[in-house]
C-alpha positions in Angstrom: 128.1 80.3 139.8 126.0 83.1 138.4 122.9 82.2 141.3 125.6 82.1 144.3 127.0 86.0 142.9 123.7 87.0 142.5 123.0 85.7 146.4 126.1 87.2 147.3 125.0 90.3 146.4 121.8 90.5 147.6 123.7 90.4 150.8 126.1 92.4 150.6 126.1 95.4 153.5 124.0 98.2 153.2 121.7 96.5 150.6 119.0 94.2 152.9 117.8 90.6 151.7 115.0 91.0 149.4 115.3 95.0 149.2 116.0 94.8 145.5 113.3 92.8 144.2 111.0 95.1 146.5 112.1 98.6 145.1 112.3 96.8 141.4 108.3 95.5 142.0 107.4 99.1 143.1 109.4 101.2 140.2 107.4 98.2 137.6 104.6 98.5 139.0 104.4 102.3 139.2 105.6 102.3 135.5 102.3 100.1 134.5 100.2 102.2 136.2 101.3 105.6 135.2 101.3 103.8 131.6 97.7 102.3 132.2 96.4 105.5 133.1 97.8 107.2 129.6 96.5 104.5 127.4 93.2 103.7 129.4 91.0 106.5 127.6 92.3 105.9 124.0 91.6 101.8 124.4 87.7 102.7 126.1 87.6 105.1 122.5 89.0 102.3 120.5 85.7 100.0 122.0 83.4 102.6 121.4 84.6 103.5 118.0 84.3 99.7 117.4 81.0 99.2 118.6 79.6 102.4 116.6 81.2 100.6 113.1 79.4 97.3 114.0 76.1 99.0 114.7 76.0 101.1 111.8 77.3 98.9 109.3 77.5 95.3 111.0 80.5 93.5 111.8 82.2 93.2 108.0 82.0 96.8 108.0 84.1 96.9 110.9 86.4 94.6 110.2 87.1 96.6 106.7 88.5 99.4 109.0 91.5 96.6 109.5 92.3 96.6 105.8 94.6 96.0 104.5 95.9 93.4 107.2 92.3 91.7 107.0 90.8 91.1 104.0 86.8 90.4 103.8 84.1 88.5 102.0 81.0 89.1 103.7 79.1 87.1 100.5 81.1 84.0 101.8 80.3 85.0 105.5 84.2 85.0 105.9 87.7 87.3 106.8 91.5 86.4 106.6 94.5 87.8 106.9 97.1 88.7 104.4 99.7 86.3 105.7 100.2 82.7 105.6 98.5 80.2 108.2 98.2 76.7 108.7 94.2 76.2 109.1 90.9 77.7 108.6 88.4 78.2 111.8 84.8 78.1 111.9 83.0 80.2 114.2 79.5 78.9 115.1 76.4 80.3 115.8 77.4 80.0 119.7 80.6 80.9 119.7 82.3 84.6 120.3 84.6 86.3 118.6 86.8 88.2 120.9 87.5 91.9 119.5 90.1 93.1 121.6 92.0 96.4 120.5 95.5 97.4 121.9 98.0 99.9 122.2 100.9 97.3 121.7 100.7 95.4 118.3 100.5 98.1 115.6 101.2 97.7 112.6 99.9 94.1 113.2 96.9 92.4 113.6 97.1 89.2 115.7 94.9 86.4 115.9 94.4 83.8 118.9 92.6 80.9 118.0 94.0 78.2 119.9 92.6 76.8 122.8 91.7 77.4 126.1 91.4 81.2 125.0 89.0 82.5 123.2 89.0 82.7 119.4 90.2 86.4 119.4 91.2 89.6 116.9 94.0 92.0 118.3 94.0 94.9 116.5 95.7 98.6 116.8 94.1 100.8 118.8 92.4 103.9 116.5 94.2 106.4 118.1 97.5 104.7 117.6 96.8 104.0 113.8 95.9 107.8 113.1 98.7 108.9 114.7 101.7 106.2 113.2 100.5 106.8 109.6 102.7 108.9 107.7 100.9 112.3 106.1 100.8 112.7 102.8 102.7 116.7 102.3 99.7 119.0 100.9 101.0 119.3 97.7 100.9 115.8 97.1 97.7 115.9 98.6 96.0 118.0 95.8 97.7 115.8 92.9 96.2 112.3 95.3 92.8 114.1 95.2 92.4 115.4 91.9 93.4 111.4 90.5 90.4 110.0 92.7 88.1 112.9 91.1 87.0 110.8 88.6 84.4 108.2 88.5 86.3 105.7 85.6 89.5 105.8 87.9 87.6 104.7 90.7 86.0 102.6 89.2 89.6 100.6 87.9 90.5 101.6 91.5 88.5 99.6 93.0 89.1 96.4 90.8 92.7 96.7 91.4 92.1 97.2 95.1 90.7 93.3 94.9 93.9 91.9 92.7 96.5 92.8 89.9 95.1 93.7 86.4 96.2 94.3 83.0 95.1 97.2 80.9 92.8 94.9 78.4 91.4 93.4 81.5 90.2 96.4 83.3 89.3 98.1 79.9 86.3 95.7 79.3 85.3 95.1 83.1 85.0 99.6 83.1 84.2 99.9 79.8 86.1 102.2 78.4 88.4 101.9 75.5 92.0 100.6 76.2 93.8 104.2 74.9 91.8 105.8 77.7 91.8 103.4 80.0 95.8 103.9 80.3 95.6 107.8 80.3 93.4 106.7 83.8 96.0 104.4 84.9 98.6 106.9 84.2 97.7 109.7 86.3 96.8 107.1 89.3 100.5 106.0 89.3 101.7 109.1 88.7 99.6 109.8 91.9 101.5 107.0 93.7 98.4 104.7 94.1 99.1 102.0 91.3 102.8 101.0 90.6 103.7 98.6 87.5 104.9 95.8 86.7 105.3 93.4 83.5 104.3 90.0 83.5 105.4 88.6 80.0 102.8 90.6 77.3 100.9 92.4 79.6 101.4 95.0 82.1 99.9 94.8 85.4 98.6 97.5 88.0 99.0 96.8 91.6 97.6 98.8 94.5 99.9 100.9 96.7 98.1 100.0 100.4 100.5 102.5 102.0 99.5 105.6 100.1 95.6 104.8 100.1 96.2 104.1 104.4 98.1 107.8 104.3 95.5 109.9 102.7 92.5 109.9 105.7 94.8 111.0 108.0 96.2 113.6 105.9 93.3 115.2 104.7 91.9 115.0 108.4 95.3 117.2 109.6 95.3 119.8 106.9 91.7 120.2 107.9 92.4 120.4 111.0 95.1 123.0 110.5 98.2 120.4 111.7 99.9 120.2 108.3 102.7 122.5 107.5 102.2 124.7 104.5 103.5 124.1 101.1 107.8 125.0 100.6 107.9 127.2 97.7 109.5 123.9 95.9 106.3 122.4 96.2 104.1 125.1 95.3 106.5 125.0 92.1 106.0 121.4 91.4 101.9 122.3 91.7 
């Protein structure tokens, strides 16, 4: 019954058969284009931008840009995502890797690597990731910065960044004592890079991805002069 209304009225009078689907195919397709023509540039800088990572700092370096969706071992000679998947794919010495960015899938990375397409990575276009991350406010800023100004927190920074650690754990691998170690840890959370969590005995220190995502684009807009001033609340809590 739905097909014979929707026949019906495609004929009824004033409206000529097919005349719908005509003016529908022109609005879509004007719509595309309009759209192609807006997102065309920012996709061509996404390639470029791509192709300048890989030649400066090969194709791991790259695909670190991705992080923290994809996750890297160039020692192994491999790269996964952070999200369950049924199988593991070998790419051989003659086969491509498709690198394909778009202005559609942020925040996500997809992956093709079922047949007859090509094993490919979508990922966001630049553009689009500078612009959808949050910006850290500048006072927040300052307190971000001043917890990375140290060479023992990045140090624990960058161990965490790999998996969760304990205090004692990260006190021998930077070593430092453990009652120094957690004045470190301290001012990193209280940053809002690390958060906390207990595991029976111990305490363990997780990375925050969000904040450490936030803080490029952030410094690049106060920079840049796009970031509102401080409130006189924040200056307070400076």
């Amino acid at each position: 019954m739905r097909r014979d209304a929707g026949h019906a009225a495609a004929r009824r009078p004033g409206c000529p058969s097919g005349a719908l689907p005509a003016a529908a195919g022109r609005l879509l397709g004007g719509g595309v284009r309009h759209e192609w023509r807006r997102i065309e540039p920012e996709l061509a800088d996404s390639v470029t931008e791509a192709g300048r990572q890989i030649a400066e700092h090969g194709l791991y370096g790259m695909l670190r840009a991705l992080w923290p969706e994809v996750r890297c071992d160039p020692a192994a000679g491999r790269f996964w995502l952070e999200r369950p998947h049924d199988h593991q794919v070998a790419i051989g010495p003659h086969e491509q890797l498709a690198l394909v960015p778009s202005a559609f899938v942020w925040p996500h990375i997809r992956v093709n690597c079922d047949g007859p397409w090509p094993l490919g990575l979508v990922f966001p276009a630049s553009s689009i990731v500078r612009e959808a991350r949050p910006r850290i406010p500048p006072a927040q800023l300052v307190g971000v910065l001043r917890a990375l100004a140290d060479d023992t927190r990045l140090r624990a920074l960058r161990l965490i960044a790999e998996r969760p650690r304990s205090t004692q754990e990260l006190a021998l691998l930077v070593g430092v004592s453990e009652a120094a170690l957690s004045k470190h840890l301290r001012v990193l959370a209280e940053a809002g890079l690390l958060e906390r969590s207990r595991q029976g005995y111990y305490v363990l220190y997780r990375l925050v991805p969000r904040k450490v995502a936030e803080l490029a684009p952030s410094l690049e807009g106060f920079l840049g002069g796009n970031s509102a001033p401080p409130t006189l609340d924040q200056r307070f809590d400076e």
